[in-house]
Backbone as CSV, one residue per row, in Angstrom:
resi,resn,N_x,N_y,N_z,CA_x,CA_y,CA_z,C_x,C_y,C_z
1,UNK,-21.857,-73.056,5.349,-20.616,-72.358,4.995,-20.866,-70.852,4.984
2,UNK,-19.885,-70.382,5.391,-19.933,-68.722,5.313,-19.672,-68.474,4.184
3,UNK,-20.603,-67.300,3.959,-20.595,-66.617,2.035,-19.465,-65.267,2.725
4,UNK,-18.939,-65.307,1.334,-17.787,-64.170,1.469,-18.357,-63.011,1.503
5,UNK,-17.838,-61.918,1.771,-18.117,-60.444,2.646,-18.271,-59.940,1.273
6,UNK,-19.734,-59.204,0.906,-19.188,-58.231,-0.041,-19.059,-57.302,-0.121
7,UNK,-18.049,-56.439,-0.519,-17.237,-54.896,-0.508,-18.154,-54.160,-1.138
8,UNK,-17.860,-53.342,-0.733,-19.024,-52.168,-0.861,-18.188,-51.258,-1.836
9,UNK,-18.426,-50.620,-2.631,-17.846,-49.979,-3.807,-16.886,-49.028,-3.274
10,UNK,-16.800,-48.694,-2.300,-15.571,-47.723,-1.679,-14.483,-48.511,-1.413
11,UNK,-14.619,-49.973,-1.227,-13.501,-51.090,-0.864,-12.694,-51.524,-2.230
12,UNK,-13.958,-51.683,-2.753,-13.402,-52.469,-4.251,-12.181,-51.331,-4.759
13,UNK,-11.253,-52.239,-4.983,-9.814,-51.490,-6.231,-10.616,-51.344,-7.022
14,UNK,-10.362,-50.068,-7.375,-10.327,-49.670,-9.181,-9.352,-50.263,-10.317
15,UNK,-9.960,-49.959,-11.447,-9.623,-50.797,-12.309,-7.526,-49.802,-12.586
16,UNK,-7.893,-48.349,-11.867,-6.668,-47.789,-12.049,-5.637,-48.132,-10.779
17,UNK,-6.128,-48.367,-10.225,-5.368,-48.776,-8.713,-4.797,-50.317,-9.039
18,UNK,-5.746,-51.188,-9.992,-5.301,-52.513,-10.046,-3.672,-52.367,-11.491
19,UNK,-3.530,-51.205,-12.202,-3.169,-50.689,-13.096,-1.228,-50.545,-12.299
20,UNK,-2.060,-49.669,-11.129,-0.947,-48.938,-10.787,0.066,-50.355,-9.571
21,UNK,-0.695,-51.052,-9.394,-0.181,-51.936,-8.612,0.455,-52.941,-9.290
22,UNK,0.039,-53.360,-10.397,0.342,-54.006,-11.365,2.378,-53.564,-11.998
23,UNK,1.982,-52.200,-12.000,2.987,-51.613,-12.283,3.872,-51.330,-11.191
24,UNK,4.198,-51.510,-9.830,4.584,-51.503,-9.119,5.382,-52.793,-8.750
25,UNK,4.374,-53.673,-8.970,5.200,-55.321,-9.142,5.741,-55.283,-9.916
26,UNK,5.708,-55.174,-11.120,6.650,-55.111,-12.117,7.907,-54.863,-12.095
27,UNK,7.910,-53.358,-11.571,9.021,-52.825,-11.030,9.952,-53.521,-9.917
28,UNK,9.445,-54.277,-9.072,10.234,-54.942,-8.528,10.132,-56.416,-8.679
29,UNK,9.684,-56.526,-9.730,10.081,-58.252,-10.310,10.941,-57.764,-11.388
30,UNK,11.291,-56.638,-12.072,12.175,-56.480,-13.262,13.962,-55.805,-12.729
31,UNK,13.552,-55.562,-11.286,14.494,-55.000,-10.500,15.194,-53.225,-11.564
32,UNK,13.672,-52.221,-11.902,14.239,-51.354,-12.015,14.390,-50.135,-11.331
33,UNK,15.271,-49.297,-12.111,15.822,-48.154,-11.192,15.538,-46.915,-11.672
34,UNK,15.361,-45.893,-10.957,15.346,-44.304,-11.104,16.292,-44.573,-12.560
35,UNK,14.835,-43.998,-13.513,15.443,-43.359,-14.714,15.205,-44.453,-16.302
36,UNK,14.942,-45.946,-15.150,14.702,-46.744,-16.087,13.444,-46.552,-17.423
37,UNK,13.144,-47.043,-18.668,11.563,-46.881,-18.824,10.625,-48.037,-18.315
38,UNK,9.058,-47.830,-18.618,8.184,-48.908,-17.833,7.780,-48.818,-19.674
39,UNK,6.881,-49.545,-19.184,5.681,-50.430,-20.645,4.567,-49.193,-20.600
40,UNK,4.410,-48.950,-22.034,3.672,-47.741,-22.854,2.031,-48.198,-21.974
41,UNK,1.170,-47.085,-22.024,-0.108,-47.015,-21.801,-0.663,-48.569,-22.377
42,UNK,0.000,-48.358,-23.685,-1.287,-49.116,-24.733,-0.512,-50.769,-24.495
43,UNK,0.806,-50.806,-24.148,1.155,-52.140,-23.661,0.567,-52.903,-22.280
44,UNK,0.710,-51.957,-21.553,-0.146,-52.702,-20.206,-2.007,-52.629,-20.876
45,UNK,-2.445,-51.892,-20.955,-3.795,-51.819,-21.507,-4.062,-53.455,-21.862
46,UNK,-3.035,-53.824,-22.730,-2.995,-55.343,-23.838,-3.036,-56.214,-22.434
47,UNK,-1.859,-55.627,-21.954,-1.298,-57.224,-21.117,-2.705,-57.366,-19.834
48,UNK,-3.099,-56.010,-19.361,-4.030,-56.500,-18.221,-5.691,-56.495,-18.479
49,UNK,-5.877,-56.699,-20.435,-6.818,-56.363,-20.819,-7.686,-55.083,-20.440
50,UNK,-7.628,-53.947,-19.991,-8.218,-52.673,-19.531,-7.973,-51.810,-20.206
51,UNK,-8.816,-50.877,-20.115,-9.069,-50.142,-21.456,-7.474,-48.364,-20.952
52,UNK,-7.093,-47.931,-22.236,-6.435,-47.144,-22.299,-6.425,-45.773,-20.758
53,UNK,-7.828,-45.601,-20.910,-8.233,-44.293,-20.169,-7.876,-45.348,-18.563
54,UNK,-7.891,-46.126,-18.243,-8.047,-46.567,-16.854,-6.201,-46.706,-16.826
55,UNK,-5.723,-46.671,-17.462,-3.879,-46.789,-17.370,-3.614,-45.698,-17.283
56,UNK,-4.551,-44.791,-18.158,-4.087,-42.959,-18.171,-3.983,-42.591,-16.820
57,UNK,-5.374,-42.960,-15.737,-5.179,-42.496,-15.142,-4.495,-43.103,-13.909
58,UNK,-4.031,-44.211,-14.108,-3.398,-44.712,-13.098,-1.637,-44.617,-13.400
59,UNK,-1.229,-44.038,-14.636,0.046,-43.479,-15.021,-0.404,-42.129,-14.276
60,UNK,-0.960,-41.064,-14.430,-0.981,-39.624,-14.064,-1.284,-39.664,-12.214
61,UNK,-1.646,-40.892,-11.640,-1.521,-40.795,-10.304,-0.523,-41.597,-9.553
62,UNK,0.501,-41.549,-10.537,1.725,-42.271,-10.036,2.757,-41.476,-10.122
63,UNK,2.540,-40.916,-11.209,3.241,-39.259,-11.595,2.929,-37.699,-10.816
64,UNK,1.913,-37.718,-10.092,1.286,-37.076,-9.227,2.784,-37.591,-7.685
65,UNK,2.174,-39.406,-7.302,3.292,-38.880,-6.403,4.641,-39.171,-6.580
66,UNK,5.099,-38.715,-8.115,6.603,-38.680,-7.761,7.189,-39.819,-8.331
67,UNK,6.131,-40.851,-8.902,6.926,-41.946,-9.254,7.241,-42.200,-10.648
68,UNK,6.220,-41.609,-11.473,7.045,-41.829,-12.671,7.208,-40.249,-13.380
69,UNK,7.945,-40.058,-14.409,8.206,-39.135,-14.747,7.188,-39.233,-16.543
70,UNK,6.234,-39.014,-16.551,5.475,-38.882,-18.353,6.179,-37.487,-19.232
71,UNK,6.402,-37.831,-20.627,6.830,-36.875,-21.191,6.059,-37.714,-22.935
72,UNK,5.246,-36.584,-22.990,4.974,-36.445,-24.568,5.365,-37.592,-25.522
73,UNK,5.058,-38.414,-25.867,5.484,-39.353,-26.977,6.495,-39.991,-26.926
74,UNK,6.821,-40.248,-24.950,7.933,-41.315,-24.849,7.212,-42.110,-24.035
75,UNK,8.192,-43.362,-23.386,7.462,-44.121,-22.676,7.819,-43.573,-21.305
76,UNK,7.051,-43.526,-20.276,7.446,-43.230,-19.034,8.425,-43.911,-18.536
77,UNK,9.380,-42.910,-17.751,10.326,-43.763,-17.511,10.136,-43.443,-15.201
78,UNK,10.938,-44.273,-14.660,10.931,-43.871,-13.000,11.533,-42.867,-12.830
79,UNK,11.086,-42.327,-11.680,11.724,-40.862,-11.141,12.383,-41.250,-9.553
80,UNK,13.427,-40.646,-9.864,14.038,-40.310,-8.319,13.493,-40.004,-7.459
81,UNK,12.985,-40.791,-5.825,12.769,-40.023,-4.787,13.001,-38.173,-4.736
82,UNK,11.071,-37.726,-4.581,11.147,-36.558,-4.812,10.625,-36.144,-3.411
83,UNK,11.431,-35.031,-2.405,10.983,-34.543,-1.175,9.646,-33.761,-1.264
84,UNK,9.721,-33.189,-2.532,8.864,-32.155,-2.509,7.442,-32.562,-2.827
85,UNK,7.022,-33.757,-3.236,6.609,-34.463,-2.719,5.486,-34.872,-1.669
86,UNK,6.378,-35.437,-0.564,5.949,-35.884,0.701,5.690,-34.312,1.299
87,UNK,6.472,-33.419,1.371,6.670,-32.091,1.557,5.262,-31.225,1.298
88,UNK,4.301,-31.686,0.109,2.875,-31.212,0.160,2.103,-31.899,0.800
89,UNK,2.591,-32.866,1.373,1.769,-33.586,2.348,1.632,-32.720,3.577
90,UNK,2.810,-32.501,4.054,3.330,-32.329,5.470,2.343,-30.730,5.314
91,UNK,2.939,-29.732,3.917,2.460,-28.636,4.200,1.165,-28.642,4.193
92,UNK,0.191,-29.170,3.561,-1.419,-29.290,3.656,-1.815,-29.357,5.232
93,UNK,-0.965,-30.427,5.892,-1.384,-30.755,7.247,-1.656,-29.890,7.933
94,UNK,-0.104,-29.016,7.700,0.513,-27.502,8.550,-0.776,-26.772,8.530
95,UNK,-0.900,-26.196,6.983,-2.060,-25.440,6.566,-3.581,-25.342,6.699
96,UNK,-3.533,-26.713,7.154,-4.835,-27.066,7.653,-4.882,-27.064,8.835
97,UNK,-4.306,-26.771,9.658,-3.970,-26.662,11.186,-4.671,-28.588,11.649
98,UNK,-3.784,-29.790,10.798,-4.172,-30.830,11.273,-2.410,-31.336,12.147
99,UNK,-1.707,-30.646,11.876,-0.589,-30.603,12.900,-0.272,-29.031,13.276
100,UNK,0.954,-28.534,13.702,1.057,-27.777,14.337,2.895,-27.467,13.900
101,UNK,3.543,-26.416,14.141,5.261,-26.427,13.916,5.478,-27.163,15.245
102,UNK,5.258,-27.028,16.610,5.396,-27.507,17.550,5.203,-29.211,17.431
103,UNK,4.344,-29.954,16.569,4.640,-31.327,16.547,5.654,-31.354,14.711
104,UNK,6.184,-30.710,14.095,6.636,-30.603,13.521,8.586,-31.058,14.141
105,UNK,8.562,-29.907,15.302,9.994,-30.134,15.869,9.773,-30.794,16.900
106,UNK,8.877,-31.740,17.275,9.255,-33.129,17.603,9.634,-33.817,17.266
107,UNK,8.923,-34.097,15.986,9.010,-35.230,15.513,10.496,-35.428,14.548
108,UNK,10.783,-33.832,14.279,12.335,-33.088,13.813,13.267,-33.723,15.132
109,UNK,13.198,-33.652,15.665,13.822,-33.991,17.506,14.349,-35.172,17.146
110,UNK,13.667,-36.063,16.724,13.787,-37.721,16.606,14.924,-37.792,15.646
111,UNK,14.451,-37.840,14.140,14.924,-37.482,13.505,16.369,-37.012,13.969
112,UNK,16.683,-35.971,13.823,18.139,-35.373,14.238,18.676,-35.848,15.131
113,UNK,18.372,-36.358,16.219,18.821,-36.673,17.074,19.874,-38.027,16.588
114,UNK,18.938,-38.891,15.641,19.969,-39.792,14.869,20.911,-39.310,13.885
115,UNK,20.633,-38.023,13.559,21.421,-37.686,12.201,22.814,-36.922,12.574
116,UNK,22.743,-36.431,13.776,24.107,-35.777,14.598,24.737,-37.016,14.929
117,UNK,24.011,-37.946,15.256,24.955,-39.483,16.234,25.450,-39.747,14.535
118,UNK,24.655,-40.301,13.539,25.348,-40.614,12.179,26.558,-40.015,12.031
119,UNK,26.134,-38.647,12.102,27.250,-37.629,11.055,28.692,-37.647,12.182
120,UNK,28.352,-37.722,13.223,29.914,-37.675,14.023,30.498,-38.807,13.796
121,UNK,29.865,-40.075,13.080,30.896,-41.298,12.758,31.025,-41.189,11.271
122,UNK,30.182,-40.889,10.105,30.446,-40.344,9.058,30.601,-39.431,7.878
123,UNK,30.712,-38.214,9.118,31.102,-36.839,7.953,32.250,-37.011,7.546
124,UNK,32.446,-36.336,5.835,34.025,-35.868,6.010,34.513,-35.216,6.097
125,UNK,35.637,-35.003,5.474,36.251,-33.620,6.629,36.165,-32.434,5.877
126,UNK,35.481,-33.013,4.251,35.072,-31.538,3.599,33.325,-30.996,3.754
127,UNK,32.571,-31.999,4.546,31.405,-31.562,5.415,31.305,-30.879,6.695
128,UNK,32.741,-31.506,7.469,32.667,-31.161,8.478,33.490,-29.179,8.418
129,UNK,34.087,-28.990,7.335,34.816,-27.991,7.043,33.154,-27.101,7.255
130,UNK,32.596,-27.820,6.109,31.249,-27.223,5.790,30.561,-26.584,6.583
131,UNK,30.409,-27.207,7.420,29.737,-27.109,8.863,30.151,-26.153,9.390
132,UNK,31.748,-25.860,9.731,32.139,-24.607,10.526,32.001,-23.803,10.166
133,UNK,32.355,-23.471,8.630,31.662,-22.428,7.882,30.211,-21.504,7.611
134,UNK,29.504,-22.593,7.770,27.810,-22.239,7.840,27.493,-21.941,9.379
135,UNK,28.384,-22.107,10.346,28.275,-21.907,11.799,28.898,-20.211,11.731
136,UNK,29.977,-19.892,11.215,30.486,-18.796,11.096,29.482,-17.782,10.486
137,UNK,28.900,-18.045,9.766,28.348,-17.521,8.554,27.491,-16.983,9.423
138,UNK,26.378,-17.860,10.688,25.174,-17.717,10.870,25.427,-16.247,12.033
139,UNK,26.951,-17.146,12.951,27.370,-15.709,13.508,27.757,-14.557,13.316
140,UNK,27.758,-14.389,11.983,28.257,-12.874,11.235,27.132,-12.138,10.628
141,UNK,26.149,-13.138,10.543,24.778,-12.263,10.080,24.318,-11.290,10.689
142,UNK,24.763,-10.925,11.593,23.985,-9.705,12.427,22.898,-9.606,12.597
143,UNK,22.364,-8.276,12.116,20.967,-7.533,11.929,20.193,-8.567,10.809
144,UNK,21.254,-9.622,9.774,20.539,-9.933,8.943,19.393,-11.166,9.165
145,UNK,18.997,-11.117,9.422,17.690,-12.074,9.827,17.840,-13.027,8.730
146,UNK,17.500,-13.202,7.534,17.322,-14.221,6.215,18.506,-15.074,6.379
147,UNK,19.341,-14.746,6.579,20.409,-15.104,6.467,20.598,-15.945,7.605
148,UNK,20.710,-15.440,8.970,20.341,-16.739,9.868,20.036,-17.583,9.616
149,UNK,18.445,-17.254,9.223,17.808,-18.625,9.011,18.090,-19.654,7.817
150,UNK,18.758,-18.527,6.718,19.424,-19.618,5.452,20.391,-20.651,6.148
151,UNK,21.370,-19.878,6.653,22.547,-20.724,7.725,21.514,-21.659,8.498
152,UNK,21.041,-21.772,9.162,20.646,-22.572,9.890,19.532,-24.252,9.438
153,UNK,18.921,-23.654,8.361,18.529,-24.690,7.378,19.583,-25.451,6.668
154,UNK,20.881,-24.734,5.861,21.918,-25.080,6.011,22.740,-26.534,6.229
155,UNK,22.738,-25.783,7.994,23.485,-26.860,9.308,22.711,-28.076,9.213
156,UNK,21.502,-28.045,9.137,20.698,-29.178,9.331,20.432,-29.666,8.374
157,UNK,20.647,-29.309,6.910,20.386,-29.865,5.913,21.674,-30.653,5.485
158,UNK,22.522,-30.508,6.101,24.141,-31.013,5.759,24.577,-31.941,6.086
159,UNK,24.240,-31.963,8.096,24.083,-32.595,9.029,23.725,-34.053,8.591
160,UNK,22.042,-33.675,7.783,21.340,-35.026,7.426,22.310,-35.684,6.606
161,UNK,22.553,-34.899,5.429,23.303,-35.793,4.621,24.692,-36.696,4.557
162,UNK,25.544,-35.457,6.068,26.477,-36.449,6.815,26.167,-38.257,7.051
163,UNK,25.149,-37.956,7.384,24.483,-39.049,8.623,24.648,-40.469,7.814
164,UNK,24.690,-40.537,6.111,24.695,-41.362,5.395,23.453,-42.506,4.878
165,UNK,22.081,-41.426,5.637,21.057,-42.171,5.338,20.280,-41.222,4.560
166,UNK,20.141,-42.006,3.637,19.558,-40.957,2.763,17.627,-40.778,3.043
167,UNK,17.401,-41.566,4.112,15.998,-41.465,4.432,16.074,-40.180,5.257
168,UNK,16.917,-39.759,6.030,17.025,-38.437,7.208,16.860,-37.610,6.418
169,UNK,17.721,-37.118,4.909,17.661,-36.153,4.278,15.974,-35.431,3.479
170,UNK,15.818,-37.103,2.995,14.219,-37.201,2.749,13.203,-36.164,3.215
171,UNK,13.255,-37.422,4.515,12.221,-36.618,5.705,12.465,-34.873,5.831
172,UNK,13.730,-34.417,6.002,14.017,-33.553,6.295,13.502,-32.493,5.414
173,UNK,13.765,-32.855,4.332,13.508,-31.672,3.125,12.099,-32.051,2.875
174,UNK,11.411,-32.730,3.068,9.774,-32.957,2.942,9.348,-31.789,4.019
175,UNK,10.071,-32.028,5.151,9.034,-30.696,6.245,10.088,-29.799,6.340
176,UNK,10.693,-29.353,5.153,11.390,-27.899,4.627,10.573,-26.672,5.204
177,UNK,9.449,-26.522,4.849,8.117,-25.432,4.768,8.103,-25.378,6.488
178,UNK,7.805,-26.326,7.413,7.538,-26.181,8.486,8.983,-25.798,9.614
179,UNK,10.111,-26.287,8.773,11.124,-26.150,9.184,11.319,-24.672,9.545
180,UNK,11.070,-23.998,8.019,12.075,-23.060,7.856,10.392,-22.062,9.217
181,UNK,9.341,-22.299,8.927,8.562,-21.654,9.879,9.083,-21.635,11.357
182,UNK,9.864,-22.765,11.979,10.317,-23.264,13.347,11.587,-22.004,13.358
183,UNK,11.950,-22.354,12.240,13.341,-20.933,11.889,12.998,-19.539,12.344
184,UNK,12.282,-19.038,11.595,11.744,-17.835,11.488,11.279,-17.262,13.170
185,UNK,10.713,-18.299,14.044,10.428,-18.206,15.444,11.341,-17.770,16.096
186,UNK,12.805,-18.898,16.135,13.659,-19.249,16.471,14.284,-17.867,16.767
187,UNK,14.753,-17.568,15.599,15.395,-15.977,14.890,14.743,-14.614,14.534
188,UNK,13.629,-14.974,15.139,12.472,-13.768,14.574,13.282,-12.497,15.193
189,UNK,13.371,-11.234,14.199,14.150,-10.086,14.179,13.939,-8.995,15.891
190,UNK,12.620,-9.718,16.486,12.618,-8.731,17.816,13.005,-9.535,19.006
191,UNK,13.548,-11.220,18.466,13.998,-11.450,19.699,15.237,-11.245,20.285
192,UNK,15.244,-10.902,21.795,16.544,-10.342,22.478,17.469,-11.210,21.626
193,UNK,18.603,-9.903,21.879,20.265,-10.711,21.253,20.929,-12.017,22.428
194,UNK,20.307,-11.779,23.217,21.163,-13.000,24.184,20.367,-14.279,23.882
195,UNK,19.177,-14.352,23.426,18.328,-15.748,22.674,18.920,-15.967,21.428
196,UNK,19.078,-15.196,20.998,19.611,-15.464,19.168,21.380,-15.994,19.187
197,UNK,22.124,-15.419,20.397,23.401,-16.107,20.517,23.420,-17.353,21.363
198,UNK,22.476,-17.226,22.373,22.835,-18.405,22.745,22.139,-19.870,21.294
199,UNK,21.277,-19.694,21.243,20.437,-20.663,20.005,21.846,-20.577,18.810
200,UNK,22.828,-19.749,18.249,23.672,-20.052,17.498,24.739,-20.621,18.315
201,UNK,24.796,-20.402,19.788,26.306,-21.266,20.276,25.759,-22.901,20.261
202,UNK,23.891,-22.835,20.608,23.570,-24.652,20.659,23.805,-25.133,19.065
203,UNK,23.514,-24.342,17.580,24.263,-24.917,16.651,26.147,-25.000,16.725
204,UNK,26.432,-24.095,17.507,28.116,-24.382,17.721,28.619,-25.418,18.316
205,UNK,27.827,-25.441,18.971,28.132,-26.892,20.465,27.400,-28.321,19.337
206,UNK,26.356,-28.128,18.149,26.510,-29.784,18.042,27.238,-29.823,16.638
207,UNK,28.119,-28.370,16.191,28.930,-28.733,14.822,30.362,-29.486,15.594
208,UNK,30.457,-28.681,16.565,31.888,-29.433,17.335,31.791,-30.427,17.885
209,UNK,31.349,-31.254,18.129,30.715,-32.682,18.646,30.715,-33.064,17.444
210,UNK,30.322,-32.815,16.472,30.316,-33.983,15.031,31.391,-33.618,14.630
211,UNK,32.016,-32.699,14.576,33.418,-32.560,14.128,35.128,-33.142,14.705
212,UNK,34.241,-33.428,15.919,35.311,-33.911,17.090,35.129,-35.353,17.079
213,UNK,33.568,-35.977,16.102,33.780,-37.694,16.138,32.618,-37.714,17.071
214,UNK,31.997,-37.040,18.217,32.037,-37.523,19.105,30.614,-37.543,19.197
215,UNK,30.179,-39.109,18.826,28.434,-39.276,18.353,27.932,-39.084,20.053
216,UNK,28.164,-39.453,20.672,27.379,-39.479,22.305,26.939,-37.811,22.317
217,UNK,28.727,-37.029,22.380,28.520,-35.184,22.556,27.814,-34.877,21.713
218,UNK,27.512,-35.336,20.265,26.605,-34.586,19.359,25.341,-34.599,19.570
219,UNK,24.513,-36.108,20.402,23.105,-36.373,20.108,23.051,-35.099,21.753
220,UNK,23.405,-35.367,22.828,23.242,-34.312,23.704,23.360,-32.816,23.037
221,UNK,24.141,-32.805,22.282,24.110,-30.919,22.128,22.765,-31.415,20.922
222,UNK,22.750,-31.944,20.366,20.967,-31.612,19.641,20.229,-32.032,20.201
223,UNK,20.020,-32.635,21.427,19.053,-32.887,22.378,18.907,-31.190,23.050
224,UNK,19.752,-30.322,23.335,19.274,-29.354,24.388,19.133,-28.313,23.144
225,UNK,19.888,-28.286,21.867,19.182,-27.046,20.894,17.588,-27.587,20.592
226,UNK,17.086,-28.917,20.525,15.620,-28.833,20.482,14.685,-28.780,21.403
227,UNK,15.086,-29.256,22.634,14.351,-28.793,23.779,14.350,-27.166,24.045
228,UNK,15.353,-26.671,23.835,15.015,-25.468,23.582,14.063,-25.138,22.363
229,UNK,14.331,-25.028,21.430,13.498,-24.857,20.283,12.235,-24.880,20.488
230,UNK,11.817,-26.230,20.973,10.620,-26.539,21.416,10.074,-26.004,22.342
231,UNK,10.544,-25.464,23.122,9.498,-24.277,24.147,8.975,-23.570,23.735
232,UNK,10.417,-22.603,22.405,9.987,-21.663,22.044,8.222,-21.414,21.192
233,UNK,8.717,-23.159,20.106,8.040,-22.948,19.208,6.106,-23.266,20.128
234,UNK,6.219,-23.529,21.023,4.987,-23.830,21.347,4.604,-22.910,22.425
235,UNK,5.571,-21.831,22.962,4.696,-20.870,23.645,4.326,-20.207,21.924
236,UNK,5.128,-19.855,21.016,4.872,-19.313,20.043,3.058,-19.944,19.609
237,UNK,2.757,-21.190,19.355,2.044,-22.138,19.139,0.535,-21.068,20.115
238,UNK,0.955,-21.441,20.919,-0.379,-20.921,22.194,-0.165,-19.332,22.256
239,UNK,0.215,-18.257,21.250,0.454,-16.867,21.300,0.501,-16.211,22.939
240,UNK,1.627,-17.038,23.380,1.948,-16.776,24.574,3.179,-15.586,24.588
241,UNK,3.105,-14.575,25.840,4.278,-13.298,25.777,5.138,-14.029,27.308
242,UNK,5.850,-14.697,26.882,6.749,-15.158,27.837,7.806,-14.136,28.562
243,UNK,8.084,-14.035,29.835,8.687,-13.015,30.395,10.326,-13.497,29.989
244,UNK,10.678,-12.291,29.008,12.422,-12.471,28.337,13.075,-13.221,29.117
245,UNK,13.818,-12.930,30.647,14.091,-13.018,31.834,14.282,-14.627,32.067
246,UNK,12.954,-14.949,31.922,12.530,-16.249,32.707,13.172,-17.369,31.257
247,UNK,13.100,-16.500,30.028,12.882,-17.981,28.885,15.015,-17.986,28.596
248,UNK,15.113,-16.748,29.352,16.580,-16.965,28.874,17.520,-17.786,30.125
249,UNK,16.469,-17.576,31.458,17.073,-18.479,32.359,17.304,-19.616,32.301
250,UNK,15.674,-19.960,31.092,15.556,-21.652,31.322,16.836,-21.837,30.232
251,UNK,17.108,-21.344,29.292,18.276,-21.644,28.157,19.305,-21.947,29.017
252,UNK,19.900,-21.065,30.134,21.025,-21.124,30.329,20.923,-22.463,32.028
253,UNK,19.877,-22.956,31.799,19.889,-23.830,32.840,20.435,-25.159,32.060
């Protein structure tokens, strides 16, 4: 007979991991919700026989990501899906140069691409108001650079929440940090004025497509504002000096 494999101490669960999993079933054998409370330190301690300090720390690394909320001399109770969050994930990556903004608005590409088709079958018409407004807004900014890019985080932050999935919004505001960096490219204060209008008519062209219903016209007009985008952001990526000329031809192709 074969003897069972034995795990090598990097395999083996900890006694806080067996803590935190424990508490995870729970949660969905008790069917609770954001806001509910869970069972005190010293109650699970009892129930899974393990000592206090091994719950401590498997409460403080659950609270780390977001899942429970600890406060002083109450019992922990669940926390609401937090972006910010997943969002130090994404930015560590950034920061560590283990991704890039250029696979950032790819993978943004995907993403949106469903969240314009969503939002043209379920915005309403006080989002979609929304929308024209923050489109106006972005075209009146002028000289103001911040402001662009506020508008334009905005559009896409609105967009998501049109879409009626609240996972798009998630994602979205988790790679906030890399976003608003893709922004800043996008709109950076020395690029020609005929890049900066045309890039606000491709947010014009996919607010009117979701505003008009029309999920097919919307995923195309955010299909060509990120293919654009995406050139930009990756000659940006490779500190490339692209000839003005040539990058405004390819826009208007």
């Amino acid at each position: 007979m074969d003897s069972m494999p034995v795990l090598s101490s990097l395999e083996r669960p900890t006694l806080s991991s067996h803590v935190a999993r424990h508490l995870l079933e729970l949660v969905n054998r008790e069917k609770l919700r954001p806001g509910d409370r869970v069972p005190s330190e010293v109650q699970i301690g009892r129930d899974l026989q393990v000592s206090r300090g091994s719950v401590r720390e498997a409460y403080r690394t659950l609270a780390a990501l977001g899942v429970l909320e600890i406060e002083s001399g109450r019992r922990p109770r669940l926390r609401p899906i937090d972006p910010k969050v997943l969002g130090q994930v994404f930015d560590y990556a950034l920061n560590t140069v283990q991704i890039t903004v250029a696979h950032v608005s790819e993978t943004r590409r995907a993403i949106e691409l469903q969240t314009a088709q969503l939002a043209a079958r379920y915005a309403t018409e006080a989002q979609r108001s929304e929308l024209r407004a923050l489109v106006a807004q972005m075209r009146s900014a002028g000289s103001d650079h911040a402001r662009r890019v506020a508008s334009d985080s905005a559009i896409h932050t609105l967009i998501a929440e049109a879409s009626g999935n609240p996972l798009n919004s998630l994602l979205l505001n988790a790679l906030r940090t890399p976003m608003e960096a893709s922004s800043r490219i996008h709109f950076h204060d020395n690029r020609h004025e005929s890049e900066v209008i045309r890039l606000i008519d491709a947010h014009d062209a996919v607010v009117e497509r979701i505003c008009a219903g029309d999920s097919v016209g919307a995923v195309s007009a955010m299909s060509y504002h990120f293919d654009c985008s995406i050139v930009r952001v990756k000659l940006a990526d490779s500190d490339s000096s692209p000839d003005g000329d040539k990058y405004i031809q390819f826009l208007s192709s």
